[in-house]
N, C-alpha and C positions, 0 to 999 in steps of 0.2 A: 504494500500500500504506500502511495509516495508522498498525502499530505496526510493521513488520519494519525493515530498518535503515535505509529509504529515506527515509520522511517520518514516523515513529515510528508499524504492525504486523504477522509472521510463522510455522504451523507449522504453524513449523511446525509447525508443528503447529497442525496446524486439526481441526476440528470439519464436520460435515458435513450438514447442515440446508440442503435445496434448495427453491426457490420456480420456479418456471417457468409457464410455460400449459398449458393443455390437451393429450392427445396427436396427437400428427403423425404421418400414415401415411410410410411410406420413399416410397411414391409421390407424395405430393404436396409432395417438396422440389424443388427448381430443379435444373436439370442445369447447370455452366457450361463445361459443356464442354474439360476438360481446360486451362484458365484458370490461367496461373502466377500464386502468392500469394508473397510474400514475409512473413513471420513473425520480427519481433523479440523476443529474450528475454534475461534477465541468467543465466538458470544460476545462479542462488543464492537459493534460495528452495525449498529439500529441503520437503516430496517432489513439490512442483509441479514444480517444474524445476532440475534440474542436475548435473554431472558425476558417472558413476560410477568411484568412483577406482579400480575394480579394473580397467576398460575404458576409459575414458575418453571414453566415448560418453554423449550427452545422452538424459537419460531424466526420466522422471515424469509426474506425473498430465496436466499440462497437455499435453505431446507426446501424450500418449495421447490425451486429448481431440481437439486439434486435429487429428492422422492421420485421425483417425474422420469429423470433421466434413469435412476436404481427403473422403475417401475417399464419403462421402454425398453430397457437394455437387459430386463429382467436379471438384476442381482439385488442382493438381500446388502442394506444397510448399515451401518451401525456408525455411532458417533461417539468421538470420541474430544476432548476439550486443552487446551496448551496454550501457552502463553506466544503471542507475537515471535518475541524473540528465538523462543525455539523452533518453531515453525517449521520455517524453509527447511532448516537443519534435519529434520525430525525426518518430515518429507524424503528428503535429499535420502539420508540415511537408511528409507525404506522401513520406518515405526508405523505408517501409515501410506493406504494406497495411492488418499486424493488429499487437500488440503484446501480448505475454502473459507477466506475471510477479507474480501473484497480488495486479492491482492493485486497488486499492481503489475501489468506485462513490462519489465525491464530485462533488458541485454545481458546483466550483470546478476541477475538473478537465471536466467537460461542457464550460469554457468554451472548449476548446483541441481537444478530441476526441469523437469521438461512442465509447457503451458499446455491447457485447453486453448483452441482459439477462444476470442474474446466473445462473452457474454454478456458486458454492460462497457456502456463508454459512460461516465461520470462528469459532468459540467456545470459548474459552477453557475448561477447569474445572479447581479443586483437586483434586489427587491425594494422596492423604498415606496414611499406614500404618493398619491399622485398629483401634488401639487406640488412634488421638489423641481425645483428645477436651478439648485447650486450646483448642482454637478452632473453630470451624464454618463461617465464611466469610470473605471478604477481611477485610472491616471487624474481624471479632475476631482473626485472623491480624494485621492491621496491628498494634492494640494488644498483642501477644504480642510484647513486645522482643526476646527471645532466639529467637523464629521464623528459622530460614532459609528461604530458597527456593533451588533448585539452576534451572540455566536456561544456555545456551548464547547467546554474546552474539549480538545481532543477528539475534535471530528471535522471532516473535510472543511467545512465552514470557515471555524477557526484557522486550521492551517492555510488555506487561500488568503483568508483575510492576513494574515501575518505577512506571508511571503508573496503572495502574488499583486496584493493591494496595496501594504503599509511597508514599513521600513524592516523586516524578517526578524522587528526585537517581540518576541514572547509575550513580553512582558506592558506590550506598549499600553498607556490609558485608554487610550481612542478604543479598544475592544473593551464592551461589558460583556463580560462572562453571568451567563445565566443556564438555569440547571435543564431545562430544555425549550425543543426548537417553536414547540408551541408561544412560551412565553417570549423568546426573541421576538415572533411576528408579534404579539401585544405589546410590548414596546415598544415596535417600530409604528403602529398605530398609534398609541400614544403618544407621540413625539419623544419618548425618553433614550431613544436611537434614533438614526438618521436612516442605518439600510443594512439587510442582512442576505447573507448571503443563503442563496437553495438549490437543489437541482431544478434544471428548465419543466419537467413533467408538474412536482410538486410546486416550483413558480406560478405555473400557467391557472392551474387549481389554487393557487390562492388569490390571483390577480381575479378569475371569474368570477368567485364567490365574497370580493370583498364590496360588490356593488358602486365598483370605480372610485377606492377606496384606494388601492394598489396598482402599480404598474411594474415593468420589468423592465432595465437602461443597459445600456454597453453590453460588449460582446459576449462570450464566452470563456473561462475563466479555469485554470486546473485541471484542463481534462484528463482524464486517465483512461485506462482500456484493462478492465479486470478478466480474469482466467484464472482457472483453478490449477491447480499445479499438483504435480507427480513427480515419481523417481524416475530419474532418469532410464529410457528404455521403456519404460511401462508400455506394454499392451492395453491399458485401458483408453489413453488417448485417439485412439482414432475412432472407437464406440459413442466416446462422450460427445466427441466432435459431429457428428452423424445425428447426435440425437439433441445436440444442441443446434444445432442446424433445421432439423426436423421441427424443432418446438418454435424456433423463427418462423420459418415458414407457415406454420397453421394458427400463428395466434397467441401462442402457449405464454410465449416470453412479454409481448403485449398487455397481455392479462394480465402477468406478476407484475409489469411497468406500472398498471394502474394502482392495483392490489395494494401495495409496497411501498409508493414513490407520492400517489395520491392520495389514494383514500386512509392510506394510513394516519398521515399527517394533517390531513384534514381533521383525521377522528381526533386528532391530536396522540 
């Protein structure tokens, strides 16, 4: 992950702009025959993955993905839980089959684990009220001194707003840190921030339903391109691929986009 709190991005809020291949009939994916996978995750990486506090059961976009994919590619599941840092390594080392926590496809990371092709592209954009008009994108936002941004620590948000917005200090005043994404958007309606940052899917769903209350400024912002990562060599990569491919094709991945990206956040 390249800005969420692991190697600096997360969001959590993402954005949802998907690249895949051509479509896959259900027929021509692999059967593996009821084949146990074992599946690593941190659970901290809302709304990809992580505890729901009411249940405390694991949920999100990525479980949903993955069941689908276990369920197409027919193999039996199981989850298992690690910390960031050990992750890749863990992976790499073959402690687990697949490894999914909305990581990020880098070159330097290839050199430990093989990728899924990419299953979510992740972008950032400005949120702000719809009478602002001090600033228009990051670069005039940056020069706006008195700009806040509202943002939840340690998720793609924040680390954009650090490094892609502001001056890459952590620490700077200009971010209020708030305990979630919900409460950012009632701040930035309140005037007690100026603009926060979200994925373009969840953007779009806040701008419609604030009753011209909201709008969305400047480009595109942190994009990443996520994939699930394996040991090197694995056999499972081209199955996953097929069947991530397949779920573009008919909808599948669509439907988590909204699931996950909008209505979640919505529901708050």
């Amino acid at each position: 992950m390249s800005f969420f709190k692991l190697t600096a991005a997360a969001t959590f809020a993402l954005g949802a702009a998907i690249a895949f291949s051509g479509p896959v009939e259900a027929q021509d994916l692999p059967d593996l025959g009821g084949r146990a996978v074992v599946v690593v995750t941190e659970n901290a990486y809302p709304p990809l993955q992580f505890i729901d506090p009411r249940t405390g059961e694991q949920i999100g976009w990525e479980y949903d993905a993955m069941n689908e994919i276990a369920r197409r590619l027919n193999f039996t599941v199981t989850y298992q839980n690690t910390s960031w840092d050990a992750m890749i390594q863990a992976v790499s080392d073959g402690q687990y089959e697949i490894g999914m926590t909305g990581i990020s496809i880098k070159e330097d990371r290839k050199e430990k684990v093989d990728f899924s092709d990419p299953y979510l592209r992740s972008e950032m954009f400005m949120l702000v009220r719809a009478d602002e008009t001090r600033f228009d994108d990051a670069a005039s936002f940056a020069a706006f001194e008195d700009g806040l941004v509202g943002a939840q620590p340690g998720t793609t948000p924040f680390y954009v707003a650090v490094y892609d917005v502001l001056d890459g200090n952590e620490q700077n005043p200009r971010i209020k840190l708030m305990e979630t994404f919900g409460a950012t958007v009632q701040a930035l309606r309140t005037g007690d921030v100026d603009m926060v940052l979200t994925d373009g899917v969840a953007g779009k769903g806040y701008v419609e339903a604030s009753d011209g209350g909201l709008k969305l400024v400047g480009g595109p912002l942190g994009a990443d391109d996520f994939g699930f990562i394996f040991p090197k060599g694995s056999d499972l990569v081209a199955p996953v691929n097929a069947a991530i491919a397949a779920m573009k094709a008919d909808g599948t991945i669509d439907a988590l986009n909204t699931k996950w990206f909008l209505d979640y956040k919505l529901g708050g």
